[in-house]
N, C-alpha and C positions, 0 to 999 in steps of 0.2 A: 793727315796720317799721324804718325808719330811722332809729336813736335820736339823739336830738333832732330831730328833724324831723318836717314833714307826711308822714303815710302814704299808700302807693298807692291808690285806690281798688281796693277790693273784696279785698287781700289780709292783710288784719290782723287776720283771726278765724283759727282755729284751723280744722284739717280739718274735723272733724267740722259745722264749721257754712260748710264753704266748697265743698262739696261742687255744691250747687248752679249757682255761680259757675262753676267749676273744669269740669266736665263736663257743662253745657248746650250741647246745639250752634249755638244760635241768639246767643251771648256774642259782645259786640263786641270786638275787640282794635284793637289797635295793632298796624299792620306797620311791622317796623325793618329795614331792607336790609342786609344786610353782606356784608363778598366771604366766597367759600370759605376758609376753612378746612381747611391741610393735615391729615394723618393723624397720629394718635399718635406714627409714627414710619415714614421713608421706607420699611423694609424690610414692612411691614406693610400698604403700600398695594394690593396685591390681594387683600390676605383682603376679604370681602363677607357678605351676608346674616345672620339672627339670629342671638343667642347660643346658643336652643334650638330646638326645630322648632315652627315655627307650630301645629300640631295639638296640641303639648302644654296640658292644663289639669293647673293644679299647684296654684290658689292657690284661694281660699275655698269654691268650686263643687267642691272635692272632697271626698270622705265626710271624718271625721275631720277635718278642716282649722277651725281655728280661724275666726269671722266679724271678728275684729281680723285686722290682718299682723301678724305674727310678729315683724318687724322693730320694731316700731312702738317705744311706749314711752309716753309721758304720754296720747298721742289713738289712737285703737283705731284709726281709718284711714289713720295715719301710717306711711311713709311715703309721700305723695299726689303726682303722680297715681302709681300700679301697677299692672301685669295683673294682680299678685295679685286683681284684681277684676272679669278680665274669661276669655271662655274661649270656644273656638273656633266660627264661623259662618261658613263657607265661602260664605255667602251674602251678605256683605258683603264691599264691596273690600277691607278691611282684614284680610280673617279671621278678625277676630276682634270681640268685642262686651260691651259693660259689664254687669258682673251685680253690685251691691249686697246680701249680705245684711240684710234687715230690721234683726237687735239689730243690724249695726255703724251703722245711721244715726244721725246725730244727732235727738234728740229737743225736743216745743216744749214750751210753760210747766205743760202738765199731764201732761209724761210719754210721751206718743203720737211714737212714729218716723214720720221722713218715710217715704213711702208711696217707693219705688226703681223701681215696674214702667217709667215713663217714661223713666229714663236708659239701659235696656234695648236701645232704638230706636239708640243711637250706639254707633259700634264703636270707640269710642276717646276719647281724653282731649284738650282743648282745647289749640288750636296756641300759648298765650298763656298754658299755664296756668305760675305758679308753684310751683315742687317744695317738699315743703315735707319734712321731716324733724324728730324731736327724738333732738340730742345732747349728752345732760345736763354742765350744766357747760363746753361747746363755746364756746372765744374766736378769734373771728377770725384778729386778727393773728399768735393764734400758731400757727392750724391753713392758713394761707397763703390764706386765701379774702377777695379782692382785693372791695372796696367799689364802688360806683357810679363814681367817678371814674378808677377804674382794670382796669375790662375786660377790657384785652389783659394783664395779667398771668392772667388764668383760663387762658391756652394754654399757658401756661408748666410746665418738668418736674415741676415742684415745687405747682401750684396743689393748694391740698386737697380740690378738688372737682374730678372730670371730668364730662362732660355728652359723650358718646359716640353719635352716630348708627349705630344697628347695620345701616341699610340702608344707607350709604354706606362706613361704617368714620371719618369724617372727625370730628375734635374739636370740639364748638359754643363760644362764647364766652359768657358769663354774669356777674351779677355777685350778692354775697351780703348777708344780712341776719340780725340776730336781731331776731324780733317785738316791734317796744317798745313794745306793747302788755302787753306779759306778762315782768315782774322777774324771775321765781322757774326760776332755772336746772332746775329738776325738772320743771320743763313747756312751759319758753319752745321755740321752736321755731327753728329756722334755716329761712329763705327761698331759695333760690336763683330768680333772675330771668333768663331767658333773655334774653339781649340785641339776639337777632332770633326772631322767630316759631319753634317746632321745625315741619319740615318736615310737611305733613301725609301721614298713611299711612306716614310711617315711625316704627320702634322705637329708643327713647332710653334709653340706658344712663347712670345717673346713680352716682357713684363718692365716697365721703368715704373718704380717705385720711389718717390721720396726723394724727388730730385730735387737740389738747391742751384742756387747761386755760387759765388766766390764767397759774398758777403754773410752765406747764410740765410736767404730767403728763398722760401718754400715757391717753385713752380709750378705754376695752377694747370689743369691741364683745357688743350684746347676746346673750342665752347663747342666740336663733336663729340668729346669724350666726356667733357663737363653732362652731355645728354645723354649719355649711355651710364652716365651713374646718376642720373636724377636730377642734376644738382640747375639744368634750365630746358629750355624748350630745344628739339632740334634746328639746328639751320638749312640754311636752305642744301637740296642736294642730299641732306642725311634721312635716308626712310625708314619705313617702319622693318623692312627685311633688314635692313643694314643693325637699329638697334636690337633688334631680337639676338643675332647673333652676337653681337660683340656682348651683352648684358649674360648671354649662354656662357663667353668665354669667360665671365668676370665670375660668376660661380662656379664653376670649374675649377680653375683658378683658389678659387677656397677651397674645392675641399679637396685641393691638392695641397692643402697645409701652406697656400701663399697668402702673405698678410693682403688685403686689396684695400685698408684703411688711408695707406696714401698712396693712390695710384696715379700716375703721371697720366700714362699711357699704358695701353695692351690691343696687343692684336696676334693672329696668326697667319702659316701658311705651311703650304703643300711641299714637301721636298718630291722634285721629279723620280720617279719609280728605275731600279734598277734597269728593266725590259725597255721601257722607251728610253733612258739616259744611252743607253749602249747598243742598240738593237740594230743601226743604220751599221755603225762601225764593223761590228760582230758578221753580218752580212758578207760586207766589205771583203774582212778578210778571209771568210771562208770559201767567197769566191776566189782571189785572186790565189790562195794557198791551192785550189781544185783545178786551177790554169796552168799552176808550174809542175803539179805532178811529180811532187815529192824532189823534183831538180831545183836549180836556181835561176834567177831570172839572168832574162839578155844586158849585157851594161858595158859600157865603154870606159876606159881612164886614159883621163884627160889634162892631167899633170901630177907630176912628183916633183916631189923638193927631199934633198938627200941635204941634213942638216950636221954644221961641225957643232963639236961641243961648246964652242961660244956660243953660240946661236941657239942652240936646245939642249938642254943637259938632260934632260928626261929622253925626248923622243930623236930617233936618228934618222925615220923619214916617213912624209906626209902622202900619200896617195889620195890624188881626188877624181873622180870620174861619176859615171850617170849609173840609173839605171830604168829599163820598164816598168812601169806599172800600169794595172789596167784603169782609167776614167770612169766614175761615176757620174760626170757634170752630164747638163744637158745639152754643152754645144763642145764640138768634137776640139779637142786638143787645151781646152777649160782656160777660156781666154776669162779678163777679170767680167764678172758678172753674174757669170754663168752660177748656174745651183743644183744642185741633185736633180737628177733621172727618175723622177720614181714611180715605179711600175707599178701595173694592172691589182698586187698584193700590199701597193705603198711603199716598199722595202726600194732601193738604190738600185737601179740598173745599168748596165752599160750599154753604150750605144754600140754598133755593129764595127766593132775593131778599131773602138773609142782607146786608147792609150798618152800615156805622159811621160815623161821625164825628169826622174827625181833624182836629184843631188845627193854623193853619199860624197865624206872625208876618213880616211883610214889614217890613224896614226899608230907608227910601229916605235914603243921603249927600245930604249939600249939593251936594256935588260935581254928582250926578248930576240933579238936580234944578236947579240953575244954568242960567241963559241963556247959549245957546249964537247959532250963526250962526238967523240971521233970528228971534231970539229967542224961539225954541222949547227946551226943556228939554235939555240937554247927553245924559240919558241916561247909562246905563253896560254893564256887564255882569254877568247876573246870578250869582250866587254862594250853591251851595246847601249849608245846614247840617242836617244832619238831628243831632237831642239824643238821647241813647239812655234804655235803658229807666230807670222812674224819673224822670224829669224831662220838664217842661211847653215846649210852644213858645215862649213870655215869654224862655226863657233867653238868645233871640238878643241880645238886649238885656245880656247880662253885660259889665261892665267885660274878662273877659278873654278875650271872643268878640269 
């Protein structure tokens, strides 16, 4: 991640174990606002739509085709997110939908691949997710790929990384990283971080241009890419569907005003569509809001902590208790395992007076708690945090909450 520094949450493993992260569709993100984004270049500004034709399936789902990319290099499913792993479903907004071969999964402590049928359900890759690439030997400063402080140099002629929206044709801004997590230039990885959400439903063309060394020596790119620009024969694993499309994206690519004289690397992918990223949840809640009937749910509390002002100077007491909600798992009370319900329409169902119990933490300010007119409690307004997956309701209570 950021060498010397704390790393992002959730992007400092390697593909193959980020997989999960990276293209579930239920992944909380962060949304960053930023203005548009002109075009690669003024004259370029009505070209539109993909590099190749949406029907095309080029990448693992076809016969002969390798279950690594091609591209890759140190991690079989580098580089991440890729259509190379997904292939056409006209029955999704997107068109298109995530297919994992089994061996490219990463594997757990005794050898067994993650099980892939369930990433199947998404037609595309998370609007949040980090690109991730390895290019062996690849230094920053000298390949032009502009750090977290500096952004708006990623738009610039010369940035060594493009991030290309192929449904707008517009240039995205981002900023870059090698995994310092991992020394050893023969596996460490390059991060790219989009610096606002990638648009959902559309296809993003990611570009290493002119990438060096420390010392200043030009890296060749690998001998799949070396064959999608001419330059030797395919290898094994590399087909004729897989170079059609990638040689589609490399003109593209031009005459979207991007130089492709020194191209490292290039490839794309599908950002999962608003309606599938959201469509289980959305469900979700307009069942369980259609349960409570405009009331509140049933919930218990289950301890208070009334605090002196040594002990809390902000807040003067903690209420923690449960409450109802309705189950969507498939086995009653959602022991660990268990996964969506999903009904006869595909959507989430609950099973027959399937319920759980969810953890809430109330913390009340001095402030609001203070005597007010007629010496009744000042009151405030409430303010709600919901903690994601992974972590306890307590957390309201953190120093940086």
């Amino acid at each position: 991640m950021k060498p010397g520094r704390r790393t992002r949450r959730g992007t400092g493993r390697r593909p193959g174990r980020l997989v999960a992260t990276l293209v579930t569709a239920a992944a909380a993100v962060t949304v960053v606002l930023a203005p548009t984004v002109p075009p690669a270049t003024a004259g370029a500004a009505t070209r539109r739509g993909p590099a190749a034709p949406p029907s095309a399936n080029w990448g693992a789902s076809v016969t002969g085709a390798s279950a690594c990319n091609p591209l890759g290099g140190s991690t079989c499913m580098a580089p991440f997110p890729s259509d190379y792993y997904t292939v056409v479903d006209h029955k999704l907004p997107s068109g298109r939908h995530v297919v994992f071969p089994k061996a490219a999964m990463p594997t757990n402590v005794v050898g067994l691949h993650i099980t892939p049928a369930t990433y199947g359900r998404n037609d595309g890759f998370s609007p949040g997710s980090s690109v991730l690439v390895h290019v062996a030997g690849i230094n920053l400063a000298r390949s032009h790929i502009p750090g977290v402080g500096h952004v708006g140099t990623s738009l610039k002629a010369d940035a060594g990384v493009v991030l290309v929206d192929e449904t707008t044709g517009q240039r995205l801004p981002y900023w870059g990283e090698l995994d310092a997590r991992d020394s050893d230039p023969s596996t460490q990885l390059l991060m790219i971080h989009p610096a606002a959400n990638f648009p959902e439903g559309h296809r993003i063309a990611v570009v290493v241009a002119g990438a060096e060394t420390a010392a200043g020596k030009a890296i060749t790119p690998s001998a799949a890419f070396a064959a999608v620009l001419g330059r030797r024969a395919a290898p094994t694993g590399v087909t004729p569907a897989f170079l059609r499309h990638e040689r589609s994206l490399v003109s593209y690519l031009r005459g979207r005003g991007v130089d492709t004289k020194q191209l490292t690397v290039a490839w794309d992918f599908t950002v999962i569509s608003t309606k599938n990223l959201t469509g289980y949840a959305i469900h979700m809640r307009d069942v369980a809001m259609a349960q409570l009937g405009g009331g509140a749910p049933s919930f218990s509390v289950t301890g208070v902590t009334n605090f002196t002002p040594a002990q809390n100077g902000s807040d003067s007491r903690q209420v923690n208790g449960t409450f109802t909600v309705p189950s969507f798992l498939d086995e009653p009370g959602g022991p660990f395992g268990s996964t969506l319900n999903l009904g006869p329409t595909g959507l989430p169902q609950q099973l027959p007076g399937n319920t759980q119990q969810a953890a809430f933490s109330c913390l009340i300010p001095r402030t609001a708690a203070a005597a007010g007119t007629g010496g009744k409690a000042k009151g405030g307004r409430p303010v709600l945090y919901g903690v994601g997956l992974f972590n306890v309701a307590t957390k309201i209570g953190d120093e940086n909450v």
